[in-house]
ROTIMAR-254493 format. One record per residue (C-alpha): x, y, z; residue number from 1. Coordinates in Angstrom, 1 decimal, padded with zeros to 4 digits. Example, Ala and Ser with C-alpha at 12.3 -4.5 7.8 and 13.67 -1.06 7.14 Angstrom:
2
- x:y:z:n
- 012.3:-004.5:007.8:1
- 013.7:-001.1:007.1:2
END
This chain:
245
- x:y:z:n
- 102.2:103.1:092.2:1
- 104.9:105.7:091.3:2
- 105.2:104.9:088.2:3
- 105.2:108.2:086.6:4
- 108.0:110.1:085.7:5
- 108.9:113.4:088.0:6
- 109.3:116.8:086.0:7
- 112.2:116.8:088.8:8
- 113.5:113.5:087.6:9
- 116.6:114.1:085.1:10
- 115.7:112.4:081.7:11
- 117.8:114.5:079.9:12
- 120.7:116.8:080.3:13
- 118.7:119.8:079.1:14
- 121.2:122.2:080.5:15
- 124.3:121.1:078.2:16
- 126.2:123.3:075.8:17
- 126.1:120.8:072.9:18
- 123.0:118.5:072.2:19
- 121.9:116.5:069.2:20
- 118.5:117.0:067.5:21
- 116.5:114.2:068.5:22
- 115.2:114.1:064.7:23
- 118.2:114.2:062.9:24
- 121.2:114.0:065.5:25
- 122.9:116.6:064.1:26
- 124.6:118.8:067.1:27
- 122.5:121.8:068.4:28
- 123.3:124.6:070.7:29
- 119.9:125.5:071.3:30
- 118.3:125.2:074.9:31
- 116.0:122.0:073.5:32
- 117.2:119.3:071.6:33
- 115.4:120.0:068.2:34
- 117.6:121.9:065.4:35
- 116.0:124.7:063.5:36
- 115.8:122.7:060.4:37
- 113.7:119.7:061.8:38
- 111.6:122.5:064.0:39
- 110.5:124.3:060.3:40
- 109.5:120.7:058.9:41
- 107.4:119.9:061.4:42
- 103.3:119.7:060.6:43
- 102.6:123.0:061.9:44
- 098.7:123.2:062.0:45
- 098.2:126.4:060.3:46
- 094.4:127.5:059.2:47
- 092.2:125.8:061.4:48
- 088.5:125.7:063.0:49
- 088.4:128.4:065.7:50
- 086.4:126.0:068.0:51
- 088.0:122.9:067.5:52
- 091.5:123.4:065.8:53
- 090.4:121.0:062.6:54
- 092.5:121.7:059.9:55
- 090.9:124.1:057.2:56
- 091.5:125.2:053.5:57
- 091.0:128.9:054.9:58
- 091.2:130.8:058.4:59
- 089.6:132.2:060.9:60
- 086.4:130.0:060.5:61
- 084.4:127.9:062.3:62
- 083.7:124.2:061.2:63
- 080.4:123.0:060.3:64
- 080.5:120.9:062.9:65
- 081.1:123.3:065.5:66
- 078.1:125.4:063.9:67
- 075.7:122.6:064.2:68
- 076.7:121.3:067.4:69
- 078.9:123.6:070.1:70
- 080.7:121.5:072.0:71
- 081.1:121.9:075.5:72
- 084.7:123.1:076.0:73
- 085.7:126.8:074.3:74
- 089.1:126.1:072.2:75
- 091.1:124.0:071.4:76
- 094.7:125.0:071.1:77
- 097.6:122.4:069.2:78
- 100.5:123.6:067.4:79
- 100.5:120.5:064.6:80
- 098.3:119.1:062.5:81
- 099.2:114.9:063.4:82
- 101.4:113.5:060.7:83
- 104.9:113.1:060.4:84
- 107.1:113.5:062.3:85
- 105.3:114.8:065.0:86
- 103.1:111.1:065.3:87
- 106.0:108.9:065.3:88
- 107.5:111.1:067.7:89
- 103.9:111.2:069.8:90
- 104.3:106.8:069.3:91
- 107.4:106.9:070.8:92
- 107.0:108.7:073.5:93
- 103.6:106.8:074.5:94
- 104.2:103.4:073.8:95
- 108.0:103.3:074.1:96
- 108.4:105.6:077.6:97
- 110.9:107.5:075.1:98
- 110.7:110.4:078.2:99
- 113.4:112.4:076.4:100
- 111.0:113.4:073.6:101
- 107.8:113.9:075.6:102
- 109.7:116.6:077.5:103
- 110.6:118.0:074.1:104
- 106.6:117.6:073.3:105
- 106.0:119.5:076.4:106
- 108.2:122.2:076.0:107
- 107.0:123.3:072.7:108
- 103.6:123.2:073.5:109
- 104.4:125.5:076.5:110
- 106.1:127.7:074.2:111
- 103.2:127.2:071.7:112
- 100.7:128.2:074.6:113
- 102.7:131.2:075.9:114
- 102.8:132.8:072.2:115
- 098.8:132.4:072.3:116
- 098.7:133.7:075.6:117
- 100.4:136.8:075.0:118
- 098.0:137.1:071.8:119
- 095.3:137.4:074.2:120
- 093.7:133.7:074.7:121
- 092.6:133.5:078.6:122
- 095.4:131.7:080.8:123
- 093.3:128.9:082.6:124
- 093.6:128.6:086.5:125
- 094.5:125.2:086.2:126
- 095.6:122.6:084.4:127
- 093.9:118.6:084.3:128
- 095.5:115.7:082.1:129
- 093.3:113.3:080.7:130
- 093.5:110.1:083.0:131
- 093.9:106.7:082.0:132
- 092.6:103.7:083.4:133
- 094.6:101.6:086.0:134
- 095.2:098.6:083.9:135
- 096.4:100.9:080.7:136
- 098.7:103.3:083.3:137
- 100.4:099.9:084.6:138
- 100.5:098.7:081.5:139
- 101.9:101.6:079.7:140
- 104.5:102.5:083.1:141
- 103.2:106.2:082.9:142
- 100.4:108.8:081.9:143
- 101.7:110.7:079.0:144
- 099.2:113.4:079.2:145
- 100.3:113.8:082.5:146
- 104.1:113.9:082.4:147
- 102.8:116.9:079.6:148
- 100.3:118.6:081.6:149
- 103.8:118.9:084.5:150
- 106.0:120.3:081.9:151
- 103.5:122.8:081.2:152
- 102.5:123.8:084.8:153
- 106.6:123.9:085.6:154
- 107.2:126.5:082.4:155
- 104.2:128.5:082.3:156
- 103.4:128.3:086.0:157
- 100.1:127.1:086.1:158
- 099.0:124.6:088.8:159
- 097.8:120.8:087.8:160
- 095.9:118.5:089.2:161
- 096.4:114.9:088.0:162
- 093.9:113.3:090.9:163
- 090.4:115.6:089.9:164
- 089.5:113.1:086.9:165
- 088.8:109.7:087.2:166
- 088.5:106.8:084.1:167
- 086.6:103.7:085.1:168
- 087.1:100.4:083.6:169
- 088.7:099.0:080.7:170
- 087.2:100.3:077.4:171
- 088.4:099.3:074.3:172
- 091.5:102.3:073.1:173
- 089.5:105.2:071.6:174
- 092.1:104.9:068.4:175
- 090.7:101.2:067.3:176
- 087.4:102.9:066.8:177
- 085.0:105.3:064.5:178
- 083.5:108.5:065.9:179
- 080.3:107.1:066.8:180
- 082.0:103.5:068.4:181
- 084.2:106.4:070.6:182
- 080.9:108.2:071.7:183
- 079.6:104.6:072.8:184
- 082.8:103.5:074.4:185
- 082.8:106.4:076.8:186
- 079.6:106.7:078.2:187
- 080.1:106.4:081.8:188
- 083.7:106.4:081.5:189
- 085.0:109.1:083.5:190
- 083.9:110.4:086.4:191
- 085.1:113.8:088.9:192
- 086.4:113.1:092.2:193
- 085.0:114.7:095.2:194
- 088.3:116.3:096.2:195
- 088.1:118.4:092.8:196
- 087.6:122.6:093.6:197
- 086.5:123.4:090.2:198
- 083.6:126.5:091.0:199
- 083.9:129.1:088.6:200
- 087.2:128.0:087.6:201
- 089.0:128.1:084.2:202
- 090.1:124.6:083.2:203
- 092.5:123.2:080.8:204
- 092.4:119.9:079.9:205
- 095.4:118.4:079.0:206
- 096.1:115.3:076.1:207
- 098.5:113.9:073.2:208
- 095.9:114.1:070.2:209
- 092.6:115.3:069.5:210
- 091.3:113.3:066.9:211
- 086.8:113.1:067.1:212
- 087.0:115.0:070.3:213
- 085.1:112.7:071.8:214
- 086.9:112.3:074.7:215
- 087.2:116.6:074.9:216
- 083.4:116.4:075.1:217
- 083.0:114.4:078.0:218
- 085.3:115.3:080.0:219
- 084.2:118.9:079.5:220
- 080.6:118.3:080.1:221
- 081.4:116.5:083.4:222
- 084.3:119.7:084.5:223
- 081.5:121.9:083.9:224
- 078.4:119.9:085.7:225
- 080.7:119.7:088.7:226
- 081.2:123.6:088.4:227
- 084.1:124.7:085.9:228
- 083.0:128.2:084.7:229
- 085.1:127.6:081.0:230
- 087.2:124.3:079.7:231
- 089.7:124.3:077.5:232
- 091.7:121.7:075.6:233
- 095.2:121.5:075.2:234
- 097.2:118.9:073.2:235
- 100.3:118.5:071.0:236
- 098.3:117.9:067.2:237
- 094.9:117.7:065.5:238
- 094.0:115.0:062.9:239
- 092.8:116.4:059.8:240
- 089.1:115.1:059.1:241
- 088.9:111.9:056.6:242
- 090.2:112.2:053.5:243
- 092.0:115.3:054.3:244
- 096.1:115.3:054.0:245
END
């Protein structure tokens, strides 16, 4: 089913003179279609654990939960913290196939990635988007975490591979549920394909939101089983823990 939307496709004029912001429609003359103003308001995620990217008061640490319990990927790297308007602007784009912003999304996190780069974070070997199951992708018309994961490998030059991870069945959606009831619902859930090269590799996996990590985990501890040498997540924002806004 090609369903999902080509980098190649044209969604948006990105290469006009005069835009509008897509957050406040004033006119921009800025290669993206974001004016300065809106781009300084956004939820940028600040202090934050070194592990996972949860907000903290102070940084540079890592969160208790991290110290207890290391997960199986290495970072996690997201340039907002998920509140407004960066989650309405995440809604839209997944549950309205509002492509326009998601190659916005994209293109900021690329830049977001290249900055951390160039401070001396490893550049994976590949990217992976999380995949979705066959009913939700026809359902939904497209993958977003795909259509991100091919922004970032066309800006940063960085092959992807959307085929190497595979979600069976229908679960219930992980945001209907509490961290242990997402643990549960994922057992079994995903599974690497055959055709996957992953030995000694540097992975990035690619999503929308990291909000338990739940998902991170698994798909990490399966990348690595089948070989990956390190796994790293990338994804637009990070929800604060409970209680915390």
């Amino acid at each position: 089913m090609r369903c999902q939307p080509s980098i190649h496709t044209t969604v948006y004029n990105w290469l006009k003179i005069k835009q509008t912001c897509l957050l406040c429609d004033e006119s921009v003359d800025t290669p993206l279609p974001l004016c300065a103003e809106c781009e300084a308001d956004l939820p940028w995620l600040g202090s934050h654990c070194g592990v996972c990217a949860l907000p903290l008061a102070v940084d540079g640490l890592v969160c208790g939960h991290c110290l207890k319990r290391p997960p199986a990927f290495s970072r996690v790297e997201a340039p907002w913290r998920y509140g407004f308007p960066v989650d309405a602007l995440i809604n839209r784009f997944k549950h309205q196939a509002r492509w326009p912003i998601g190659r916005l999304l994209g293109d900021l996190l690329a830049r977001h990635l290249a900055h951390a780069f160039a401070d001396g974070l490893p550049k994976p070997d590949l990217l992976v988007p999380v995949p979705l199951s066959p009913k939700r992708q026809r359902q939904r018309g497209f993958n977003q975490a795909q259509m991100l994961a091919q922004v970032i490998s066309q800006v940063l030059d960085i092959p992807q591979h959307s085929d190497w991870l595979q979600r069976t069945g229908d679960a219930p959606a992980q945001q209907k549920l509490d961290a242990a009831a997402r643990r549960r619902n994922l057992r079994g859930a995903f599974t690497v394909r055959p055709k996957a090269q992953l030995k000694a590799r540097h992975v990035a996996l690619i999503d929308d939101v990291l909000t338990t990590g739940a998902t991170a985990q698994q798909l990490a501890r399966h990348l690595l089983k089948a070989g990956a040498e390190r796994v790293d997540v990338y994804c637009l924002a990070r929800t604060p823990a409970p209680g915390d806004h």
